[in-house]
MMTF fields as JSON, N, C-alpha, C and O atoms, coordinates in Angstrom:
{
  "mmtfVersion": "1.0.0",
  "mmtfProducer": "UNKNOWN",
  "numBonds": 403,
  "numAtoms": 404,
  "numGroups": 101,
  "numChains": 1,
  "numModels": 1,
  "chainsPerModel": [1],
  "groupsPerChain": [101],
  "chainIdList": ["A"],
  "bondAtomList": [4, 2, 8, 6, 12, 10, 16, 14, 20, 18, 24, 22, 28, 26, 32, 30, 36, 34, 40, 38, 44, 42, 48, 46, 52, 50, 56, 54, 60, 58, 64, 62, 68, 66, 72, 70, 76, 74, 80, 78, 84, 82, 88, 86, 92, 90, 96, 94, 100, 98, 104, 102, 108, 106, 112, 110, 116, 114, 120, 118, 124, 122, 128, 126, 132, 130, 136, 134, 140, 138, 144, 142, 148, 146, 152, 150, 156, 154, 160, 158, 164, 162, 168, 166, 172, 170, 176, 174, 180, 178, 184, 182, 188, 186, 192, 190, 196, 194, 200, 198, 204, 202, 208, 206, 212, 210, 216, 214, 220, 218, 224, 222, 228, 226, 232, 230, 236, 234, 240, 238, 244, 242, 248, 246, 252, 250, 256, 254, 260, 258, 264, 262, 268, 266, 272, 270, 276, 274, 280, 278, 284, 282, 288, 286, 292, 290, 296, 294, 300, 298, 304, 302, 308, 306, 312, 310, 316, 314, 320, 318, 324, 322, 328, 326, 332, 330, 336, 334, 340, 338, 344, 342, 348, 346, 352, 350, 356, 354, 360, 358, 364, 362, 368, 366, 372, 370, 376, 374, 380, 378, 384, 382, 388, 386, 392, 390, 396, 394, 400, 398],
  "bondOrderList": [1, 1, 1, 1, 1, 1, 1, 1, 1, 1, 1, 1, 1, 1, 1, 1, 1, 1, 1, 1, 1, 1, 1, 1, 1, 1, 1, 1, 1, 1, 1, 1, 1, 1, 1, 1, 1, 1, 1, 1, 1, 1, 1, 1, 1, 1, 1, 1, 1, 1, 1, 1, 1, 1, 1, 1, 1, 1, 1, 1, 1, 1, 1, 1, 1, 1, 1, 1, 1, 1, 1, 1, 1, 1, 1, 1, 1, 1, 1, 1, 1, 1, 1, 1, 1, 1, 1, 1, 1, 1, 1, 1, 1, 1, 1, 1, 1, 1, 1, 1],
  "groupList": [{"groupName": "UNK", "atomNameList": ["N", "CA", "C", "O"], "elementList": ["N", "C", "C", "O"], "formalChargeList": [0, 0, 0, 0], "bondAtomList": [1, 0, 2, 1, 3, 2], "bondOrderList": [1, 1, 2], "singleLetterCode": "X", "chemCompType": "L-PEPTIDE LINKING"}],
  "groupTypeList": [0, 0, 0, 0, 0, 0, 0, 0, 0, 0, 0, 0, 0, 0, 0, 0, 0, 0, 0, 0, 0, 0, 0, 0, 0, 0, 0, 0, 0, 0, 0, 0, 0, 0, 0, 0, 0, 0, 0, 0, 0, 0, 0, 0, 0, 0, 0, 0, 0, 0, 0, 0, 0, 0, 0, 0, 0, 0, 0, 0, 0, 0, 0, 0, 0, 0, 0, 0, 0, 0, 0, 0, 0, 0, 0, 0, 0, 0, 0, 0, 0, 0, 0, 0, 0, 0, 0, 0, 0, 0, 0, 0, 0, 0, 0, 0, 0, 0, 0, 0, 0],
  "groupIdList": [1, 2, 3, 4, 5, 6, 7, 8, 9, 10, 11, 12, 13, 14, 15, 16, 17, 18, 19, 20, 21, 22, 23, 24, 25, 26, 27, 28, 29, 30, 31, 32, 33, 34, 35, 36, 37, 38, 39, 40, 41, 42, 43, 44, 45, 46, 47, 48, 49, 50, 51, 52, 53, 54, 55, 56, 57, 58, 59, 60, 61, 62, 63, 64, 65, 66, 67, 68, 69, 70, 71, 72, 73, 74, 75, 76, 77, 78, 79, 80, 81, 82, 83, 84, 85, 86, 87, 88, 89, 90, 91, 92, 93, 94, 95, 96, 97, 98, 99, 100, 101],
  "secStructList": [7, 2, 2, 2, 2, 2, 2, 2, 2, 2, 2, 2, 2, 2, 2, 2, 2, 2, 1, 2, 2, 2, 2, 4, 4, 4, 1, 3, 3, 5, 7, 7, 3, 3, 3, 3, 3, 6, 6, 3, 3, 3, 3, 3, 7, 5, 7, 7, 1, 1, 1, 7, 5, 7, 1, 1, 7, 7, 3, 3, 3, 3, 7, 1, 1, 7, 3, 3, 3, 3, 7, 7, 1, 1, 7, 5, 7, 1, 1, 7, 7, 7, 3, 3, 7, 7, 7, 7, 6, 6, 1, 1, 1, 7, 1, 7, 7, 7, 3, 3, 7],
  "xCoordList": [9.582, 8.799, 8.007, 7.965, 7.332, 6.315, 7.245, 6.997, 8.368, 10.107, 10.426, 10.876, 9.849, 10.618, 9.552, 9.696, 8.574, 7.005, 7.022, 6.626, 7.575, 7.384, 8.172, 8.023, 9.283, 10.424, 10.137, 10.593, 9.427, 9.358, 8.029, 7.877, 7.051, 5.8, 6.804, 6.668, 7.624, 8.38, 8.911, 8.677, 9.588, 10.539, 9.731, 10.208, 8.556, 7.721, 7.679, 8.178, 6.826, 5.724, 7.136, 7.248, 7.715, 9.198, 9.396, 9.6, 9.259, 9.945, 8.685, 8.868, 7.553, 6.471, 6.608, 6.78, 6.532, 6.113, 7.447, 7.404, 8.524, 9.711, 9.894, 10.402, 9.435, 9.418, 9.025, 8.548, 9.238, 8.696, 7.439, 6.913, 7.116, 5.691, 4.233, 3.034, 5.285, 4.185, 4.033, 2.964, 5.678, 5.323, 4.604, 3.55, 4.71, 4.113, 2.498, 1.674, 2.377, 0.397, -0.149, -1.347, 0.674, 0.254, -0.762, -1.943, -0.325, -1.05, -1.698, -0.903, -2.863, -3.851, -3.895, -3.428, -4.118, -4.226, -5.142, -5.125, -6.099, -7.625, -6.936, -5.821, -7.149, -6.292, -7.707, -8.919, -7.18, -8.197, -7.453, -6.239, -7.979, -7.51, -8.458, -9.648, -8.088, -8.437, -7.886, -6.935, -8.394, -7.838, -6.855, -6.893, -5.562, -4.748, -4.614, -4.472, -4.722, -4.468, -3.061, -2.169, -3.499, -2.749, -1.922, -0.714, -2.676, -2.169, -1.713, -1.373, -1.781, -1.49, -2.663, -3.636, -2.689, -3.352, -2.841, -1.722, -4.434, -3.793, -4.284, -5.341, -3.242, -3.148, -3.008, -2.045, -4.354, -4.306, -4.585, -5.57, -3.343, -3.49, -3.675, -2.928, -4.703, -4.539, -4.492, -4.769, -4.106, -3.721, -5.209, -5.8, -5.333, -6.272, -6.096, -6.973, -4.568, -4.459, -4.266, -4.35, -3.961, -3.41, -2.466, -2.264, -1.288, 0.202, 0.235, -0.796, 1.77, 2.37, 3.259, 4.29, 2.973, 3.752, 4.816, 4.514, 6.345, 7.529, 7.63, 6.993, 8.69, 8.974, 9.794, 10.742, 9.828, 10.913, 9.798, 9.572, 9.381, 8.591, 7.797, 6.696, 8.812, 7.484, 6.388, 6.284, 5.159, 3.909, 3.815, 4.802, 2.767, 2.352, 1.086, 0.24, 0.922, -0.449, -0.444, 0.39, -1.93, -2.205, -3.437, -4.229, -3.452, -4.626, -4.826, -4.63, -5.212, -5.365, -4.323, -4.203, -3.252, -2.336, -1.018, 0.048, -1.124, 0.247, 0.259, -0.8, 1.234, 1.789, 3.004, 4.117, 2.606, 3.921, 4.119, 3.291, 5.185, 5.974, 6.195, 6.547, 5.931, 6.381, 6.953, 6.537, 7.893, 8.224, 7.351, 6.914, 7.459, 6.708, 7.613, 8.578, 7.077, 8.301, 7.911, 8.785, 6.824, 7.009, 5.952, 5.347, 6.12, 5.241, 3.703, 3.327, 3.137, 1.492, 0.663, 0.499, 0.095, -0.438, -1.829, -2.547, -2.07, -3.306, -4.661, -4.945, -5.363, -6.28, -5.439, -5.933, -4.473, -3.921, -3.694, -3.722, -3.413, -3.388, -2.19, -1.581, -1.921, -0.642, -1.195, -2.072, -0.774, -0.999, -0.379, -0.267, 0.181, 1.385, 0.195, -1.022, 0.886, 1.067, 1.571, 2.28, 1.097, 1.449, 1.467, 0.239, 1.726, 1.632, 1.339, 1.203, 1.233, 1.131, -0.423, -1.477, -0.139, -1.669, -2.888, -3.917, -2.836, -3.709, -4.186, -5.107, -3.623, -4.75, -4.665, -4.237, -4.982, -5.655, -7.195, -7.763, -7.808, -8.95, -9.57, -8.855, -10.485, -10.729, -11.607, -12.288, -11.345, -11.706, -11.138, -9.965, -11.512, -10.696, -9.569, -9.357, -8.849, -6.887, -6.848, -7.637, -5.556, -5.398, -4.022, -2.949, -4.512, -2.451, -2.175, -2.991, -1.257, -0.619, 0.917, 1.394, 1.823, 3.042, 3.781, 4.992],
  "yCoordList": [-49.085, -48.114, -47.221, -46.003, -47.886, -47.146, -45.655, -44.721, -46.331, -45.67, -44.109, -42.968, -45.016, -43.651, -42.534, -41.341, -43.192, -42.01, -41.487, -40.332, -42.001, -40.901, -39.989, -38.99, -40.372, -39.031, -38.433, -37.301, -38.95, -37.505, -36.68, -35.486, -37.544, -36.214, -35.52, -34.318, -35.666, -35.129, -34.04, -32.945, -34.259, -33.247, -32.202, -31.074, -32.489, -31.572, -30.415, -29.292, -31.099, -30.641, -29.921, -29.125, -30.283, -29.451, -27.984, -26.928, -28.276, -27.42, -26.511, -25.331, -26.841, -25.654, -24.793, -23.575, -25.406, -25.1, -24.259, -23.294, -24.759, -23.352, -22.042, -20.955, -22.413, -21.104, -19.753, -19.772, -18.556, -17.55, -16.917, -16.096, -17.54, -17.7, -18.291, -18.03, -19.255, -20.148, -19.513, -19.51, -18.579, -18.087, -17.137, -17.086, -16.136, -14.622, -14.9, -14.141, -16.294, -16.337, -15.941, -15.668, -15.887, -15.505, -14.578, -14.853, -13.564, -11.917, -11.626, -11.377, -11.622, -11.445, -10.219, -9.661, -9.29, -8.086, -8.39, -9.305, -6.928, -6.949, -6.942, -6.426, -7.219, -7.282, -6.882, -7.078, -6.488, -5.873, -5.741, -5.945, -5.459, -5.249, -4.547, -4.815, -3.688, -2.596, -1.888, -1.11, -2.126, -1.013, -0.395, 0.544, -0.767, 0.174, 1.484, 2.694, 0.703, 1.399, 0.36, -0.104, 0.312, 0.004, -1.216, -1.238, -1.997, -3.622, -3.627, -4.661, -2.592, -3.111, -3.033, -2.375, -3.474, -3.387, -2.613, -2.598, -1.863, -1.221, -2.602, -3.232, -2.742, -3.614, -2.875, -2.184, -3.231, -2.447, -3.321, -4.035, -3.116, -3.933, -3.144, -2.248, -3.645, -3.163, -3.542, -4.661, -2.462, -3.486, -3.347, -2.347, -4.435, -4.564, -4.891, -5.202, -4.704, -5.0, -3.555, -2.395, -4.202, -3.048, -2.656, -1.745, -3.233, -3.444, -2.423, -2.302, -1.509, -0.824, -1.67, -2.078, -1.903, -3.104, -1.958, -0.972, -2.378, -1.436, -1.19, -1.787, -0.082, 0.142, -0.958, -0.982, -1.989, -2.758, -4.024, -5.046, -3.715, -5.259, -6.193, -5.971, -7.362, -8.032, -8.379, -9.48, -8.091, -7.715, -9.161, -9.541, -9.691, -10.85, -10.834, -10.548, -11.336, -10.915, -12.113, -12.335, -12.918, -14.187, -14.705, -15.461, -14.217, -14.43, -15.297, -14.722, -16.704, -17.996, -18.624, -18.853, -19.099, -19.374, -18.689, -19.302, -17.494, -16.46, -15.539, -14.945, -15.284, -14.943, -14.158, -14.611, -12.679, -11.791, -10.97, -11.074, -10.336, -9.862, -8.149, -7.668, -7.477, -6.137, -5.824, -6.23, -5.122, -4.644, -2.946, -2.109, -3.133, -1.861, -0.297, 0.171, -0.013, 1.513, 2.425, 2.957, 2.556, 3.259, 2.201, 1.138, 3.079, 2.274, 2.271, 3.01, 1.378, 0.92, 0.932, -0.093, 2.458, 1.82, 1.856, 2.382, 1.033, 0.44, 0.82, 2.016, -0.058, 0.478, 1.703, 2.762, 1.253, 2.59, 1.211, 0.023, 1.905, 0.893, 1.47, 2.488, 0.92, 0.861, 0.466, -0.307, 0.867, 0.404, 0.532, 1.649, -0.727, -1.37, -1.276, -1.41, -1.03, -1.284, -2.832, -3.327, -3.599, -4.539, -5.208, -5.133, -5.857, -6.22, -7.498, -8.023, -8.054, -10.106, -10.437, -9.988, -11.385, -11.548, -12.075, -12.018, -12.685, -13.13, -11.923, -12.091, -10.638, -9.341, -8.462, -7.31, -8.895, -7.885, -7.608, -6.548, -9.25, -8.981, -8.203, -8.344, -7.652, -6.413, -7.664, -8.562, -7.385, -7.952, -8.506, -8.669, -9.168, -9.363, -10.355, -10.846, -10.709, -11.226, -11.635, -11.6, -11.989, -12.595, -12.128, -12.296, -11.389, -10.488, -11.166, -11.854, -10.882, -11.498, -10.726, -10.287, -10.535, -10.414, -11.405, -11.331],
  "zCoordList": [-9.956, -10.7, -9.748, -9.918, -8.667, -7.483, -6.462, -5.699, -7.154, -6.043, -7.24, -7.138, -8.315, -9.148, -9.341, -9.608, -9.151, -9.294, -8.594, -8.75, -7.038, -5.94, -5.769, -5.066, -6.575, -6.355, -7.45, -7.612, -8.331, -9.086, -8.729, -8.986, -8.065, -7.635, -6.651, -6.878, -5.795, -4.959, -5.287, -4.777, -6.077, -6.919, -7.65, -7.771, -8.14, -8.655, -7.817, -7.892, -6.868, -5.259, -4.583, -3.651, -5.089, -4.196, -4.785, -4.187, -6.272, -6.896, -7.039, -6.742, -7.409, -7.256, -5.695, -5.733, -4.549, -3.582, -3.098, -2.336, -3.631, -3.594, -4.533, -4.26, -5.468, -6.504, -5.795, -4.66, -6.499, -6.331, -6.267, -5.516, -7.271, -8.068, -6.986, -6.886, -6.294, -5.487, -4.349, -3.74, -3.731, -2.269, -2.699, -2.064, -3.712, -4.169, -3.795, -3.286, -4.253, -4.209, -2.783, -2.701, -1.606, -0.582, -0.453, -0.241, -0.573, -0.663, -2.055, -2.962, -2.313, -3.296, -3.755, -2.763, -4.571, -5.098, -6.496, -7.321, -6.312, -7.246, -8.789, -8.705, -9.723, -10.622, -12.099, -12.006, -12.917, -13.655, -15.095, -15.073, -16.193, -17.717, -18.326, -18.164, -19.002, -20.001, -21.176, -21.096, -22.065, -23.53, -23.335, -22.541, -24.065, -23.587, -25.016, -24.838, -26.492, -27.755, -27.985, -27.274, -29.547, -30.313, -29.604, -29.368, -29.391, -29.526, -27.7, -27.125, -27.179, -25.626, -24.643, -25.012, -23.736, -22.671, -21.13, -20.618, -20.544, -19.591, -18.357, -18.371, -17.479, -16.471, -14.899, -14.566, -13.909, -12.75, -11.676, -11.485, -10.859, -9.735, -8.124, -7.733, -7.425, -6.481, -4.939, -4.508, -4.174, -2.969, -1.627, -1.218, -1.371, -0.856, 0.767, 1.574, 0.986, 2.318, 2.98, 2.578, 4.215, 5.315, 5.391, 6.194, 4.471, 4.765, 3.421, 2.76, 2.948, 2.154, 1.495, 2.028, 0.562, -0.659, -1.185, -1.858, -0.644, -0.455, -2.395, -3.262, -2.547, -3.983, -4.289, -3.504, -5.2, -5.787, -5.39, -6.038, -4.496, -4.613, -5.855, -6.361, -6.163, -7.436, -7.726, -7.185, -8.413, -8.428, -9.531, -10.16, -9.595, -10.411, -10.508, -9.661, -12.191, -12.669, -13.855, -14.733, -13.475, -14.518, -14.947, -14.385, -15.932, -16.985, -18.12, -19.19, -18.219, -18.523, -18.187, -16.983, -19.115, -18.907, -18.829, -18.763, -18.838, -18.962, -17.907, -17.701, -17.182, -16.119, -16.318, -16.585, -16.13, -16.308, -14.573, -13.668, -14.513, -13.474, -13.756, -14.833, -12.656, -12.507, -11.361, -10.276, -11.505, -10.092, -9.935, -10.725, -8.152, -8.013, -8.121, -7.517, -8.782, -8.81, -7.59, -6.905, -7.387, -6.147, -4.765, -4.909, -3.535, -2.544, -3.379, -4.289, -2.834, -3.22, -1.755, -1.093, -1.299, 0.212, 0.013, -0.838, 1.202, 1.858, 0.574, 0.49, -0.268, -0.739, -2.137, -2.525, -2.479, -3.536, -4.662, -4.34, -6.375, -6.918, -8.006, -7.675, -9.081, -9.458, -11.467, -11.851, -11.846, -13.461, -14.626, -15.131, -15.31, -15.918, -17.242, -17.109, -18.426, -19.798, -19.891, -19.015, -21.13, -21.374, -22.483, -22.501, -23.532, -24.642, -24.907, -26.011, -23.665, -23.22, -23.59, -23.141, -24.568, -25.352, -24.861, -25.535, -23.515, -22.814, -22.05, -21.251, -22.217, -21.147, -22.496, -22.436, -23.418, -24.327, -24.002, -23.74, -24.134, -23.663, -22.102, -21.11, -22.004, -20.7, -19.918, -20.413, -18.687, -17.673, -16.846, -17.182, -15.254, -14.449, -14.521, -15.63, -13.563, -14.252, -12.465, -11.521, -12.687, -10.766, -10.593, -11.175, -9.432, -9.372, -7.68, -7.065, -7.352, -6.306, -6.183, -7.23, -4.679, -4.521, -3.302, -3.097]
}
């Protein structure tokens, strides 16, 4: 039984720590929510590094328990920010959110 618990925290700890999701948390980005009208929200992420977050790159944004994905349509540089529409019911409410790429 002590044999089978450990392979499965294993397998967990494996499988989080390979996901996308888990490497993306690397690089932090300011993340924010606001009114969008009529049942959506406006969603703004921004980049807070030194580096140019390329066009196509996936952008991640999570607010309680819900976690949605954008890709970037164009470059995002140094200090520039980027802002997605959304309809995901956890950023209706306005205020800050946790983005990451």
């Amino acid at each position: 039984m002590k044999r089978f618990t450990i392979l499965v925290v294993t397998v967990l700890a494996a499988g989080f720590l390979l996901s996308p999701e888990a490497k993306a948390q690397g690089v932090p980005l300011l993340c924010k929510t606001s009114q969008g009208g009529s049942g959506s929200a406006l969603l703004t992420l921004s980049n807070l590094t030194t580096k140019t977050i390329p066009k196509g790159q996936t952008l991640f944004a999570k607010k309680g328990n819900e976690t949605i994905k954008f890709d970037a349509a164009e470059d995002i540089h140094e200090n520039g920010s980027v802002t997605y529409r959304t309809s995901a019911a956890a950023f209706q409410e306005e205020g800050d959110c946790s983005g990451w790429y």
